[in-house]
Each structure stands twice: as C-alpha cells, then as structure tokens.
C-alpha positions as CSV (number, residue, x, y, z in Angstrom):
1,X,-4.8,-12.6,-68.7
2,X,-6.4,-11.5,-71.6
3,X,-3.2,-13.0,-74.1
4,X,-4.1,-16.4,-72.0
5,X,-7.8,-15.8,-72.9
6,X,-6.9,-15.1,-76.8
7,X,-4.8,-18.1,-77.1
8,X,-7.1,-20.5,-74.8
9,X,-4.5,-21.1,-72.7
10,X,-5.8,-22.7,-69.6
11,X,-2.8,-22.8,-67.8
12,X,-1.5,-19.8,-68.3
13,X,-4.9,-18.0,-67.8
14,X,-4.7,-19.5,-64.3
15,X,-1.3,-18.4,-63.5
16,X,-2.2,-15.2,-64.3
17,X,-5.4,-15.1,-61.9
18,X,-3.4,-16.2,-59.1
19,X,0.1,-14.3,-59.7
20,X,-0.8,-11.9,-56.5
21,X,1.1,-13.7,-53.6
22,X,2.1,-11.1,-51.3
23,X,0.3,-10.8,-47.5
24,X,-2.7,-8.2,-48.5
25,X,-3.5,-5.8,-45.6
26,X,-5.4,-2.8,-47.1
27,X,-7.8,-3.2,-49.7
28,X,-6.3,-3.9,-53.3
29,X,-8.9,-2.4,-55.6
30,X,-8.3,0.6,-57.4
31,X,-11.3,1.0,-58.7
32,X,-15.2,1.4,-56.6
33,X,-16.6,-1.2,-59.8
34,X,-16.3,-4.4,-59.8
35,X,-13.8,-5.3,-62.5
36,X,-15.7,-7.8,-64.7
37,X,-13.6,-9.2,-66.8
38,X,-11.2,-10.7,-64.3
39,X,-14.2,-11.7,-62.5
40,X,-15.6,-13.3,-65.7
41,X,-12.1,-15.0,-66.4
42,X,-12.0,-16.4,-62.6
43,X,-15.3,-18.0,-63.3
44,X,-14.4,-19.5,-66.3
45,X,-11.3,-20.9,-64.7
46,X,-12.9,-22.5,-62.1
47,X,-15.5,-24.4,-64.2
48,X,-12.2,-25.9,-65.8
49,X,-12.4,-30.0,-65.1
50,X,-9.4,-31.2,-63.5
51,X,-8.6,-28.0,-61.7
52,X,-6.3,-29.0,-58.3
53,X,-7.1,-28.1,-55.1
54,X,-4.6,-25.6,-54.9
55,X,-5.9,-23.7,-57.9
56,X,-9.4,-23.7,-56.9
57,X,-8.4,-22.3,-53.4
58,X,-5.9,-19.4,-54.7
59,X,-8.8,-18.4,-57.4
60,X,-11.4,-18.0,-54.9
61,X,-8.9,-16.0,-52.4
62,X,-8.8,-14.2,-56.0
63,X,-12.5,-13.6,-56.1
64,X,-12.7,-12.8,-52.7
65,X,-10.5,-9.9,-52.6
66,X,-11.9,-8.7,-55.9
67,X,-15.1,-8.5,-54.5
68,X,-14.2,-6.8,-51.4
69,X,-16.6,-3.9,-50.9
70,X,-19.1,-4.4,-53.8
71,X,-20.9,-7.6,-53.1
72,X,-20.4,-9.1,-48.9
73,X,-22.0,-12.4,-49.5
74,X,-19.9,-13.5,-52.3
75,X,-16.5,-12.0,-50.6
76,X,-17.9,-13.8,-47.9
77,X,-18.5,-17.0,-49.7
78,X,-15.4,-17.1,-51.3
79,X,-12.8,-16.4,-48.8
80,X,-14.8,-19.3,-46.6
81,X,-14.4,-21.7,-49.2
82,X,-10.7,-20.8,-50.3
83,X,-9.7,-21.6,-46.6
84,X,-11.8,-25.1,-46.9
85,X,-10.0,-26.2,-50.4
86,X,-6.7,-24.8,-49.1
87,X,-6.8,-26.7,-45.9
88,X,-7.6,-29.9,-48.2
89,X,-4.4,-29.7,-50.6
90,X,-2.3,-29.4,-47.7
91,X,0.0,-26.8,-49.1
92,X,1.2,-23.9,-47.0
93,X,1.3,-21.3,-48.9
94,X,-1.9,-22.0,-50.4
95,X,-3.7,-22.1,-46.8
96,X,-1.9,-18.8,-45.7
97,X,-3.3,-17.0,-48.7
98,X,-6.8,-18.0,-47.7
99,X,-6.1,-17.6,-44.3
100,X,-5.2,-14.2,-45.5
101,X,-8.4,-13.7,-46.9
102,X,-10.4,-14.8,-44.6
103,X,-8.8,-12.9,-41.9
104,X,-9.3,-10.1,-44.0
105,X,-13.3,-10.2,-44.2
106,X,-13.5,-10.8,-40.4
107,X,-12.9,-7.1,-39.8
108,X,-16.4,-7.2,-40.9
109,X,-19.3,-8.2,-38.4
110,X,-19.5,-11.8,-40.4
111,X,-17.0,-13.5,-38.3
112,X,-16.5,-11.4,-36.2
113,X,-16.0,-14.7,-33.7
114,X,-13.6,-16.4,-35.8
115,X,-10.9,-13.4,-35.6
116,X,-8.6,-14.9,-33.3
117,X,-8.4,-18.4,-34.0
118,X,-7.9,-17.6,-38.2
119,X,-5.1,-15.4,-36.7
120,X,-3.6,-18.0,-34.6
121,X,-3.9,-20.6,-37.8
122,X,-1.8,-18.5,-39.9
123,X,0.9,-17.5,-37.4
124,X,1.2,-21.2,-37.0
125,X,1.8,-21.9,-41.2
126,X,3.4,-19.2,-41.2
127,X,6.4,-19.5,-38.2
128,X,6.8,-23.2,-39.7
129,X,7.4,-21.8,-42.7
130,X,9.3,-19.5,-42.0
131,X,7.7,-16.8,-43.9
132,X,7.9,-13.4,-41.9
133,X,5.3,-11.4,-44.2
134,X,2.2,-13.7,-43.1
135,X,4.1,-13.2,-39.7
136,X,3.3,-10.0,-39.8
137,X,-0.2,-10.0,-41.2
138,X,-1.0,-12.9,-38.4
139,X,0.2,-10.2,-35.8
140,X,-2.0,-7.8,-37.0
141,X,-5.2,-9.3,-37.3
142,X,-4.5,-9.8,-34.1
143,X,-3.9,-6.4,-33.3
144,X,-7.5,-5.9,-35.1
145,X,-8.9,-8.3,-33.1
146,X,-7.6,-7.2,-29.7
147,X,-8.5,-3.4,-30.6
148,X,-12.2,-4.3,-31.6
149,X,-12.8,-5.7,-27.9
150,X,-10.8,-2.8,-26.6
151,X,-7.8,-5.3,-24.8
152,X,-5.4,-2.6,-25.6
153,X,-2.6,-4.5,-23.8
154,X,-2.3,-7.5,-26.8
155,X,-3.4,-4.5,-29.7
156,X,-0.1,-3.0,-28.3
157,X,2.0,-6.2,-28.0
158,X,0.5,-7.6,-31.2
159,X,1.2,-4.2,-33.2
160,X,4.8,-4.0,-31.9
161,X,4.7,-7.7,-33.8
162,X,2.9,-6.8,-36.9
163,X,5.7,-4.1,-37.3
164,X,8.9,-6.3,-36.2
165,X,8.2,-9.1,-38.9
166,X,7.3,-6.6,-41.8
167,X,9.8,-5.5,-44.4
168,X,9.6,-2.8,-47.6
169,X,6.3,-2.1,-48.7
170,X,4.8,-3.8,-45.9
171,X,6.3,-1.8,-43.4
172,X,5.2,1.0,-44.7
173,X,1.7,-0.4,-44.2
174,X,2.2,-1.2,-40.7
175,X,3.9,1.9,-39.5
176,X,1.0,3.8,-41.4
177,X,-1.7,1.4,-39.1
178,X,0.5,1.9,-36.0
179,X,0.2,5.5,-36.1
180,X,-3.5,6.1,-36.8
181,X,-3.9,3.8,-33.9
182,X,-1.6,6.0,-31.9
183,X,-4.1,9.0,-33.2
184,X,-7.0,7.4,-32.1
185,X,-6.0,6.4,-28.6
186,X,-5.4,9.7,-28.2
187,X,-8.9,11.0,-28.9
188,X,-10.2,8.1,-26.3
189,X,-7.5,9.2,-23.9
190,X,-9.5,12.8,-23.8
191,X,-6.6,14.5,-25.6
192,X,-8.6,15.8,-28.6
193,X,-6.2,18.6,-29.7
194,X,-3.2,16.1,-29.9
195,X,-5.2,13.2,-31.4
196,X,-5.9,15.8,-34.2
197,X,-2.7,16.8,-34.8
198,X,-1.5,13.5,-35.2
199,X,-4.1,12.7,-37.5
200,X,-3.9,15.6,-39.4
201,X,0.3,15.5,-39.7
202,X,-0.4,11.6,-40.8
203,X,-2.6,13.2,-43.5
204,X,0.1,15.6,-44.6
205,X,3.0,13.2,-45.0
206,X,0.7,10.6,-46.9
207,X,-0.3,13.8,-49.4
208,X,3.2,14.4,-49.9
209,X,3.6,10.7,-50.9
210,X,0.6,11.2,-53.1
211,X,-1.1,8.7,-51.3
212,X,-4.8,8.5,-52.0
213,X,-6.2,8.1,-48.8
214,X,-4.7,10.8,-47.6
215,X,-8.2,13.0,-47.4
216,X,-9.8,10.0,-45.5
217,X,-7.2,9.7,-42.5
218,X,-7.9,13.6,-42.1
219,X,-11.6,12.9,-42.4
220,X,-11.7,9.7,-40.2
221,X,-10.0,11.9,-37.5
222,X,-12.0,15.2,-37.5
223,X,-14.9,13.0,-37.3
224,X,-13.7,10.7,-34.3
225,X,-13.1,14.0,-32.6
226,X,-16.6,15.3,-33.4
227,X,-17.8,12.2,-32.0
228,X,-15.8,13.0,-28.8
229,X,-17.2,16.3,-28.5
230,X,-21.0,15.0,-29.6
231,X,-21.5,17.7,-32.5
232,X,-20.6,17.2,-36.0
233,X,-22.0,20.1,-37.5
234,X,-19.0,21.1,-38.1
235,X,-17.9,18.3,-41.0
236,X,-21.1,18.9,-43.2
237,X,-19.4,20.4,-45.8
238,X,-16.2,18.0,-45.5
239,X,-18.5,15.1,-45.7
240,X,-21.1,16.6,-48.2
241,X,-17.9,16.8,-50.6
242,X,-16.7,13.0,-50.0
243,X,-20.4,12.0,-50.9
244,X,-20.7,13.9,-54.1
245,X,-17.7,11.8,-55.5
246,X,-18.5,8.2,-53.7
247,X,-22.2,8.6,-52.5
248,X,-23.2,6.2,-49.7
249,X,-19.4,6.2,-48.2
250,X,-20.4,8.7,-45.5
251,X,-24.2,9.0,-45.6
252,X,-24.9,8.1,-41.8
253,X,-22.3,10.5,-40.4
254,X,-23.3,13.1,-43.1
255,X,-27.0,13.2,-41.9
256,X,-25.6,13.6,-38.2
257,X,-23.5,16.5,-39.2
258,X,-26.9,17.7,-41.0
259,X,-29.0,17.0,-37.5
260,X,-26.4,19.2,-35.4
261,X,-26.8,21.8,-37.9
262,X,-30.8,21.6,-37.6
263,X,-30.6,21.2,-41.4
264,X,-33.3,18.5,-41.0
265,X,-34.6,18.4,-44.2
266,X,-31.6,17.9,-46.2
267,X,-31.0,15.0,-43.1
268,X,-34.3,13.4,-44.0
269,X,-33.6,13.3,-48.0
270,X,-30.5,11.6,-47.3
271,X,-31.9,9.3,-44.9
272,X,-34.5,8.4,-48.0
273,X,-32.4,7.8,-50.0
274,X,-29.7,5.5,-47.8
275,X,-29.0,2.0,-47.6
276,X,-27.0,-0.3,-45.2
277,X,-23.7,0.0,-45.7
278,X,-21.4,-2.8,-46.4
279,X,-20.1,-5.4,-44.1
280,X,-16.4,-4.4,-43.7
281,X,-14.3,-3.2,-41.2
282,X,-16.2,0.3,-41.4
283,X,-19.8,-1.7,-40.3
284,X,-19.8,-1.3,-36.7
285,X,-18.8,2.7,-37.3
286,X,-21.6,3.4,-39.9
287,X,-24.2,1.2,-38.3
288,X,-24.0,3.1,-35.2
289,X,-24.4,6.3,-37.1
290,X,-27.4,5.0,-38.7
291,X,-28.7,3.6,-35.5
292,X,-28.3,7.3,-34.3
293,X,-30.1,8.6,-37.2
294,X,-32.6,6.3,-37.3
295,X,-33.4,7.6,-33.3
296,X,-33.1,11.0,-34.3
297,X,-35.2,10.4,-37.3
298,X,-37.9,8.5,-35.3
299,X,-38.0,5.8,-37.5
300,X,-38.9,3.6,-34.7
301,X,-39.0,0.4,-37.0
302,X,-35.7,1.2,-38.4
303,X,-34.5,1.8,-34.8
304,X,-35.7,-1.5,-33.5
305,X,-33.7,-3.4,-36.0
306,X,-30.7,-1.7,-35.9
307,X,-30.9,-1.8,-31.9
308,X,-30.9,-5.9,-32.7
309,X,-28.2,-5.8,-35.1
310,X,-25.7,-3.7,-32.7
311,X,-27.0,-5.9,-29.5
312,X,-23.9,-8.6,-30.2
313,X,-21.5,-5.5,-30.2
314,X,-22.8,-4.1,-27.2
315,X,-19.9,-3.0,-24.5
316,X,-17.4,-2.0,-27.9
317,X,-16.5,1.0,-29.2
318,X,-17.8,1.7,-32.7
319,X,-14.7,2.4,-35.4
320,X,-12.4,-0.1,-33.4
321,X,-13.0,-3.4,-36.2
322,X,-10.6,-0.9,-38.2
323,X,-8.2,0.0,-35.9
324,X,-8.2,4.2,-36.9
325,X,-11.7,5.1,-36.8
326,X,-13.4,6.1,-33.5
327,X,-17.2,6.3,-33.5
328,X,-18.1,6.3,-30.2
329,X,-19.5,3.9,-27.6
330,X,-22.3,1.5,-29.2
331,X,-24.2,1.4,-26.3
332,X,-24.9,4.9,-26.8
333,X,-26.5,4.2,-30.0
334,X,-28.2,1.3,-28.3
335,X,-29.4,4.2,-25.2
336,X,-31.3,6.4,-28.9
337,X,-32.7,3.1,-29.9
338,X,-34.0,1.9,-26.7
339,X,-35.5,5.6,-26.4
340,X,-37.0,5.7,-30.0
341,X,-39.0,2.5,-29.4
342,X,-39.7,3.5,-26.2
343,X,-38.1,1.3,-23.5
344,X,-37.1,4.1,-21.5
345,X,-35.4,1.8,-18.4
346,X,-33.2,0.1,-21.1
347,X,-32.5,3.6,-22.8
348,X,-30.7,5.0,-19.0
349,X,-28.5,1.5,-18.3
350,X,-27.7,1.9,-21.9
351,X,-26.5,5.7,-21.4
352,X,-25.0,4.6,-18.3
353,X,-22.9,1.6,-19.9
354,X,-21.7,4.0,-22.9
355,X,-20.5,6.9,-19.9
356,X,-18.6,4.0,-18.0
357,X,-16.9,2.9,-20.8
358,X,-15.8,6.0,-22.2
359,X,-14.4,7.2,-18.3
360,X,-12.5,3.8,-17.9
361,X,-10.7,3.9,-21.8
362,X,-9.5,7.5,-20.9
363,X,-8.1,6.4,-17.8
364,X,-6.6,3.7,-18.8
365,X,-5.2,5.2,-21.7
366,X,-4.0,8.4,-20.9
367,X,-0.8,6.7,-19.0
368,X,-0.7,4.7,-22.4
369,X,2.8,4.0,-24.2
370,X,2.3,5.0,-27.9
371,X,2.9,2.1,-30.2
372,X,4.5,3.7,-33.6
373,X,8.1,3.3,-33.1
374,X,9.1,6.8,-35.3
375,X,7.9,10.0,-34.6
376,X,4.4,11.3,-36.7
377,X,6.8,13.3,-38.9
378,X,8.6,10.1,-40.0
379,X,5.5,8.2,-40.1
380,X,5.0,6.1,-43.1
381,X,1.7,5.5,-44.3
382,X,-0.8,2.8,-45.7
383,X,-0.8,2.6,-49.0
384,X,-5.0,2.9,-49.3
C-alpha cells in the first residue's frame, strides 16, 4: 500500500486495500487502535472518480472490518453499504464478502433481526458458486444466530455444517468455536466442574499454540461459572489484571466481582469512570452486567435505560450473540432494574422468567450430544 501511495498508483493502491479475500470469522485486528493510515488510504481510494461498483463494495467491507471494535456506527455504516454496492455489480464474490461483513456485525444488537436472512443470502452465493469457505461461514452465522435465541437443535445442526465445509486455517477456527460452545452448554447444563475443565483444557492447548486469546477463553469461562453460582468475587483480581492492560474490556463484570467482595468503593470509582461498551457480539453479555451494576449501584436513571435497552432481548441468555460466553439470564437483569426503579410486580415475573429459563436449558441440555467432533485435548482453537 504504501509503494502504491509513493508512486500514485491508483490501481494498485486499490488492489492492495482489497487483497484480503478469505471468509473472516474472528476479528482481524491486531492491534486495539485504529490503524490510520490504511484507513486514510481507503478514504482516499474511494473518493477516486470512476471507481466500479465492485471496488467501492470490497473497500467498504475493508473499512468495515478495520473498524470493528473502535468506532460501531461507521463499522456499521460500512458493512450496510458494502452489501448494497455489492448486490448492485452483481458479482459473487463481491456480495459474499459483504455478506461476510455484514453478518459479521449482526453478532452485535444492530441487526440483530437480519441474522438469519444475511446467513441464508450467502449460503445461497455461496453453494452456487461452489465456494465451501463462505459455506462454512454461512453455517455459522447461523449457528450464532440459532445460539442467541437459545434453538440449540439448528446451533447443533448448523455447527456440525460450519465444521464439514471448513478446511486448513478455517477449521481450526471452527473446531476452536465448536468446542467453547461444547464448554458453555455444559455450564447451562448445571455441570459447572466439567464446563470448567473444558474451558480451562481449551485454554491450555491454545497457550501451547501461543495463541493470544488463550487468557480470555479461561477468563470467559471462570466467569460464566461465577455467573452460574451468582458470586464473582472470586475473579476480582483476574479481571482487575485484564483491565489494567485493555481498560473498559471487563469494567461491568469487574465491578460485580468488586460488589460480591463488598469492596464498594473501588465498585463505585469504576462505575464513574465507565462507559457503554461497544456494540459487538460481547453487547448483550456486558450490558447485562452493567444493568446489574447499575441496580446494585442505585443509579435508578441509569437502571431505567438500560432496563429499555435489554427489553428486545428479553427471554435470552446474555453471552449467547457470541456463542462462548455465558452471562446469565437477561431477565434477571431486567428483575434488578424493575426493582431499582421500583416496579416491584414487574421485578418478581421478571425473577420468575430468568428461574424458568435457566430450569428448562438445564434439562434440556444435560441429555445434550456435544457438538466438537475431537476430544478437548485435540481441540483446535480460534485463532483470536
């Protein structure tokens, strides 16, 4: 890119901006800044006149994953307006990238509603084409959007999918998503102990890979089973580190932790100091820790909006979007709201919807077939 830029290549600056072509599944970012000059040199290639369709599309599915996790509204923006353009030149490959990217921002609450049909759209391009990575990266956006509305029946079938049509590096992705699934049915299923040994053996064999997300999968699953036993006390010093080197990325649990400990002043500095976290596939898990907080807290006007911005997502389980983190019912978050503001009738069917739901997951998934088709200790995982 920055040879194209020195000679004032157009052309070749373009190619350049748009040489990624494989499915994307996990995040591609290496960094937590936003890296500004290929940012700069994607605006300055779409202001160039005569730019096809094709072009446009594949640079703003270029912008959109670039700005995945620093700035929602133009990730959002972007991967919206890729699919539009992409759909307009009429070539395949083109739309299944921005399909792709699109897909990839529903985890998020934004379109949340569109899941399924984006899904369906690239399986379609993608079977006529015959090309069996977007397969597989059609399969699982399904999987995430079967798991987010807890119809574990199609996450299963749609996994087994995901994994079928994947190949190399890929597979290795999807065996890695496949198994923290497995770990996390296991803490709804009621078998805590298990669910965090699979967790924590998934951890192990992505350390010994060097695999930098390694810490989190352990994290992600000490804290789903904290969740499970309502008392994360426990994880304040875990979590305490993880925010000293990426503050914000685990504020909401954090001050939880801090509340079960009684540390409520250090709970209260935090909560300060915090600000909504981003609108990925993490939302629905750290919103409903911050609706929490804000109940425990008694901010009562911070509890009222919160209580409206988790009312769409009422009847799920918080953690799901992702497909490895489980953060509990969010009707129980709704139940602390409605008590905070003081709507004590909607507080109890609130606390009575979150109990049902937790009782009918465990029974129905306690007889449940795990989906990762090697055992944890040959479990290969995400790449982060």
């Amino acid at each position: 890119m920055r040879t194209a830029r020195s000679l004032g290549d157009r052309d070749a600056l373009v190619r350049a901006l748009v040489s990624w072509t494989a499915p994307v599944v996990w995040t591609i970012l290496v960094d937590n800044d936003a890296d500004t000059e290929i940012l700069d040199g994607i605006a300055t290639a779409l202001s160039y006149p005569g730019l096809t369709t094709t072009n446009r599309a594949l640079l703003l599915v270029a912008r959109a994953f670039e700005l995945d996790g620093l700035d929602d509204a133009g990730c959002l923006a972007a991967a919206v307006e890729a699919r539009a353009v992409a759909e307009e030149s009429g070539d395949p490959a083109t739309t299944m990238r921005a399909l792709n990217a699109v897909g990839y921002v529903a985890f998020g609450p934004d379109l949340a509603d569109e899941r399924l049909g984006n899904a369906r759209r690239l399986l379609e391009i993608a079977q006529e084409v015959g090309d069996e990575g977007f397969v597989s990266v059609a399969h699982f956006q399904r999987f995430l959007a079967a798991t987010a509305v807890t119809d574990f029946d199609h996450a299963y079938e749609s996994a087994s999918l995901a994994t079928t049509y994947a190949a190399g590096h890929q597979l290795v992705q999807m065996l890695g998503v496949v198994a923290v699934f497995d770990a996390m049915v296991e803490l709804m299923a009621g078998r805590v102990e298990s669910g965090l040994r699979r967790y924590s053996e998934i951890s192990a064999t992505m350390h010994a890979q060097g695999m930098v997300v390694a810490q989190w999968v352990g994290t992600i699953g000490r804290t789903g089973a904290a969740v499970v036993c309502n008392d994360l006390a426990p994880l304040v010093e875990e979590l305490e580190d993880i925010e000293a080197v990426r503050p914000h990325s685990v504020r909401f649990p954090l001050i939880l932790a801090l509340l079960d400990r009684g540390d409520h002043a250090r709970a209260r500095q935090l909560w300060e100091e915090s600000r909504p976290y981003p609108r990925d596939y993490y939302w629905l898990a750290m919103t409903t820790f911050r609706a929490r907080v804000a109940a425990r807290l008694a901010d009562v006007d911070a509890a009222r909006d919160l209580h409206a911005d988790l009312l769409p997502f009422a009847g799920r389980i918080a953690g799901l979007d992702s497909g490895s983190f489980y953060a509990g019912p969010v009707d129980t978050a709704l139940a602390e709201t409605a008590d905070a503001i003081g709507d004590a009738d909607a507080a109890t069917r609130w606390r009575d919807a979150a109990s049902e739901l937790v009782t009918r997951l465990a029974d129905r998934l306690r007889d449940a077939t795990p989906t990762a088709p090697h055992s944890q200790a040959d479990a290969r995982p995400p790449s982060g």
